[in-house]
C-alpha positions in Angstrom: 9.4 124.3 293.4 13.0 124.5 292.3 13.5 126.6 289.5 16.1 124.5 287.7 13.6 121.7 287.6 10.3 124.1 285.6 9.8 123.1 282.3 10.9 126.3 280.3 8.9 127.7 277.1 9.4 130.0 274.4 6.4 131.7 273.1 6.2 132.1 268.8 3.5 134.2 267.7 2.9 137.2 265.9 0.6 138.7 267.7 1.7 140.4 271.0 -2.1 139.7 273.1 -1.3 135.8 272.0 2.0 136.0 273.7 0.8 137.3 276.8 -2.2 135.6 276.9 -0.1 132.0 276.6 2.6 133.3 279.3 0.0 134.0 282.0 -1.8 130.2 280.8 1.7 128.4 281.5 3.0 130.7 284.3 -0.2 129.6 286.8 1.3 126.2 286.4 4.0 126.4 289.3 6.2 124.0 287.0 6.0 126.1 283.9 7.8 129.3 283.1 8.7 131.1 280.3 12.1 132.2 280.0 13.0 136.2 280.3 12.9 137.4 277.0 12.1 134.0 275.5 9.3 135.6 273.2 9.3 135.6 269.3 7.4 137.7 267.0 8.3 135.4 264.0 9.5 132.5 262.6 12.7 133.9 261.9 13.6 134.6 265.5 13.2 130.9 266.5 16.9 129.6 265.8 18.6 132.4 267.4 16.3 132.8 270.5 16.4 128.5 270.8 20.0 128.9 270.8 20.3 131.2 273.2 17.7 130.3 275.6 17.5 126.6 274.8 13.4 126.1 276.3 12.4 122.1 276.6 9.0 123.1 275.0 8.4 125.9 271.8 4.6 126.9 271.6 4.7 127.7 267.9 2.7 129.6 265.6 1.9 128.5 262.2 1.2 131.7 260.5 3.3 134.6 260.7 4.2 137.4 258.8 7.8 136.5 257.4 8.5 132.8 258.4 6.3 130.5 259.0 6.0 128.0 262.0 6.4 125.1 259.5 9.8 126.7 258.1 10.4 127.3 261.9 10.2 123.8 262.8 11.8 122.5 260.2 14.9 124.2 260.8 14.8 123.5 264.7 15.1 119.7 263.8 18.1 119.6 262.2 19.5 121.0 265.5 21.5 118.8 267.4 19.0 118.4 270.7 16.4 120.4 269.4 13.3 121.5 271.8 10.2 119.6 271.8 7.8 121.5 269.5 4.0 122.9 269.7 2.0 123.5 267.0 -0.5 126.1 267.5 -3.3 126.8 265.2 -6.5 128.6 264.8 -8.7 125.6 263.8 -8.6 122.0 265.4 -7.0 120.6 262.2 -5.6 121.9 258.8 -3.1 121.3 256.2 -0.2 123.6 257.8 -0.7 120.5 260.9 -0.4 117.8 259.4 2.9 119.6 257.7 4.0 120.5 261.6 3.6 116.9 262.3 5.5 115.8 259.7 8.2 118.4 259.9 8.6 116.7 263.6 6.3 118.6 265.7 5.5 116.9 269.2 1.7 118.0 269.9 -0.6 120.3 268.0 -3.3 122.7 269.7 -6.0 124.8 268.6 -5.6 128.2 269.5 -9.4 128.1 271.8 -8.0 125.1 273.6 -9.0 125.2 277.7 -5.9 126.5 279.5 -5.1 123.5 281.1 -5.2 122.0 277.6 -1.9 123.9 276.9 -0.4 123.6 280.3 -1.0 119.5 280.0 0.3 119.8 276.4 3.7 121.5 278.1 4.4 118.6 280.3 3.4 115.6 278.2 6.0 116.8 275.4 8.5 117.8 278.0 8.4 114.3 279.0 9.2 113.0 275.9 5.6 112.1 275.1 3.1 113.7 272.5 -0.6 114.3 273.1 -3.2 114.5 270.4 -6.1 112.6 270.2 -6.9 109.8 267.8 -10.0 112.1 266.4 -7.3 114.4 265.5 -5.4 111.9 263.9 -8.2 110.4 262.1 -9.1 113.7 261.1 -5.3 114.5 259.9 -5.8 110.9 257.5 -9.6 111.9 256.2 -7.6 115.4 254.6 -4.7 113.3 253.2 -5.9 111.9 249.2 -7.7 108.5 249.9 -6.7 105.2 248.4 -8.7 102.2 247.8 -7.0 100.3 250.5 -4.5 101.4 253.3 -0.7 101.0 252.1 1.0 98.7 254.6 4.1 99.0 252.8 6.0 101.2 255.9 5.6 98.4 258.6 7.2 95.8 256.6 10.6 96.4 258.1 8.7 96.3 261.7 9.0 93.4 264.1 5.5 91.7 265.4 6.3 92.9 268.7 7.0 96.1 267.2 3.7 96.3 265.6 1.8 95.6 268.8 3.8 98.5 270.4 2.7 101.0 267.5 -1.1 99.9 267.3 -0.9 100.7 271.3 1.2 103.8 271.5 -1.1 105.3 268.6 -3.8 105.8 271.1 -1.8 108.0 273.0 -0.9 105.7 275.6 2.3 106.5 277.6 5.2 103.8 278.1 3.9 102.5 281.2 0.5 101.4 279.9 1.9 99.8 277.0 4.5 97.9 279.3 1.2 97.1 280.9 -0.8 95.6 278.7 1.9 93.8 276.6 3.8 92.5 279.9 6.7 93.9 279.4 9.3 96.4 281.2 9.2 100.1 280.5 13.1 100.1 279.2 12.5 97.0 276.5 9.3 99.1 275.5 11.7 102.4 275.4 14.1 100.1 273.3 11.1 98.9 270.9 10.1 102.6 270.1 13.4 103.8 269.2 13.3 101.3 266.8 10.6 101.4 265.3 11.1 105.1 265.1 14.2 104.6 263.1 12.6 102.3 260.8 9.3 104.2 260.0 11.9 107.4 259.8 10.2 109.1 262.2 11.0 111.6 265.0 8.7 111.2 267.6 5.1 109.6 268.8 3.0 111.2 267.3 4.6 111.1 263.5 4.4 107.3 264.3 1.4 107.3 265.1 0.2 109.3 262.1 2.0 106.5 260.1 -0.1 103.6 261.9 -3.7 105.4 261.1 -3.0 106.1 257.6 -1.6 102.6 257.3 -4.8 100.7 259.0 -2.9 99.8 262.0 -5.5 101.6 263.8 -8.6 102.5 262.9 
């Protein structure tokens, strides 16, 4: 394979087993690599090493010793093409996640996941895509304070057609299957999800998605 055309990765986590665990994981993928150097030890290495190696994907840490991955993230988004984001954790899902997701994190991963959990994880995001499952997501809304009814207050700026795209694309379901299924082309869906993006303030898939579970789109 061409190695212009691998997906490139930087590597955030504080301990150094983790790190070279993860590289071998994504480096049997012939269409993964992670860039020389293009290891952090801590959130406060992210910017600078971003900057410098500028990776499509950043497998990130939550915990570390001086910044976080939730600071981390945070401050790659207000870049001005920021990398598509990671979250790693050590349990399937806690409160520093749903925070990741929120602060614009693509994907989230526990730490135990199979191998070709993370390597799958890699090229969805790099495609502009987010994987997570709707357990996960389901499990993300049971840990958020409950209300006696879901708030559909966020949709109300949404088009109908809009909200047939959401309730579709928060199952995880790429472009092509919801171009599929609502008969239309894969550039007026493209066109839909920016805007709904924009209107739920969101800045990716799986943020929206988030939105449509905790507002009963999806159930």
């Amino acid at each position: 394979m061409d190695a212009d055309s691998r997906i490139t990765v930087l590597i955030v986590d504080n301990d150094a087993w983790v790190r070279r665990g993860m590289k071998d994981i994504l480096e049997a993928a012939p269409d993964i690599v992670v860039v020389a150097e293009a290891e952090a030890e801590d959130g406060d290495q992210v910017a600078a090493k971003v900057t410098r190696f500028r990776p499509h994907v950043v497998l990130m840490d939550l915990k570390m010793a001086r910044v976080g991955g939730l600071e981390a993230t945070r401050e790659l988004m207000t870049m001005s093409n920021p990398p598509k984001v990671i979250a790693m954790t050590a349990f399937d899902v806690d409160d520093m996640v749903v925070q990741a997701v929120e602060a614009g994190a693509h994907s989230f991963l526990s730490k135990d996941a199979a191998p070709q959990a993370f390597q799958q994880a890699v090229r969805v995001v790099a495609s502009d895509h987010s994987l997570f499952s709707c357990d996960s997501l389901r499990a993300i809304v049971a840990s958020s304070p409950r209300r006696q009814a879901p708030d559909q207050t966020p949709l109300a700026s949404l088009t109908d057609r809009e909200r047939e795209v959401l309730t579709i694309l928060a199952t995880g379901a790429a472009n092509s299957v919801i171009a599929e299924r609502l008969y239309l082309g894969e550039t007026t869906v493209k066109t839909h999800i920016s805007s709904l993006f924009a209107k739920l303030g969101v800045p990716n898939r799986v943020s929206a998605s988030l939105i449509a579970f905790r507002c009963g789109l999806v159930t």
